[in-house]
N, C-alpha and C positions, 0 to 999 in steps of 0.2 A: 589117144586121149580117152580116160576112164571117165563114162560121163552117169553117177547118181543120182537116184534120186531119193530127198529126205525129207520130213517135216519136221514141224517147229519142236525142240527139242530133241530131235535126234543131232547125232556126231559120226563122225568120219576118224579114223584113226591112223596120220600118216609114221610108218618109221617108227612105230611105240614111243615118240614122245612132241610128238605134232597134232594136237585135238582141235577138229573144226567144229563148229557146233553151230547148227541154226536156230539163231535168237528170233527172228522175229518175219513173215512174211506179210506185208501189205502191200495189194495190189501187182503191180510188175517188183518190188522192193525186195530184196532179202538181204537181210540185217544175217551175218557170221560172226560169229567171236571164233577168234582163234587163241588157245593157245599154245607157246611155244620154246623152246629154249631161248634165254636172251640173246648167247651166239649168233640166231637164226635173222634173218633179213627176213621181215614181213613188210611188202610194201607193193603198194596197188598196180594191177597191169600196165594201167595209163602214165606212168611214171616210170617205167622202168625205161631207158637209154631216154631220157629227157635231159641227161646231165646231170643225174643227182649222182652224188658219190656215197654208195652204201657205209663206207664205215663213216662219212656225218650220219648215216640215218641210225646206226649201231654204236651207241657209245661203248666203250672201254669201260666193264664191270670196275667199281670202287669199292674196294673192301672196309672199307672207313667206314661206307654211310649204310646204314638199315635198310633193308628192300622197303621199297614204296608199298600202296596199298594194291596198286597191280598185280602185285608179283603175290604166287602162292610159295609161301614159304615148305611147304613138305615137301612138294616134286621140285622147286627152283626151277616153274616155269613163267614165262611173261603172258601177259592178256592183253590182247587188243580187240576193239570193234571194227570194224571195215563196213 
């Protein structure tokens, strides 16, 4: 395990197109934005073999519809908080 360490506003860069970034630290708290290709499964340690099945948590891109306001339209990468 690679274990860093970052402050608020620094980022981690996995793979050239996986960006962690820490949002915000209060108290024991640390707020990470990630983000990441839609492809990619981001989903919290506490969850993973609880019986979730990834592709519900990964929809199937639709080319019909507009990217949401998540999505950065130049890299075509997704954003989440965790």
């Amino acid at each position: 395990m690679l274990v860093l360490s970052r402050k608020v506003g620094e980022e981690i860069v996995i793979d050239g197109n996986i960006v962690l970034s820490v949002v915000e630290i209060t108290g024991n708290r640390v707020k990470i934005g990630i983000h990441a290709p839609r492809d990619k499964a981001v989903i919290r340690g506490e969850l993973v073999g609880k019986g979730r099945d990834l592709d519900a948590v990964i929809p199937e891109p639709d080319p019909s519809q507009a990217p949401s306001p998540g999505i950065s339209q130049s890299m075509g990468l997704a954003t989440a908080l965790v």
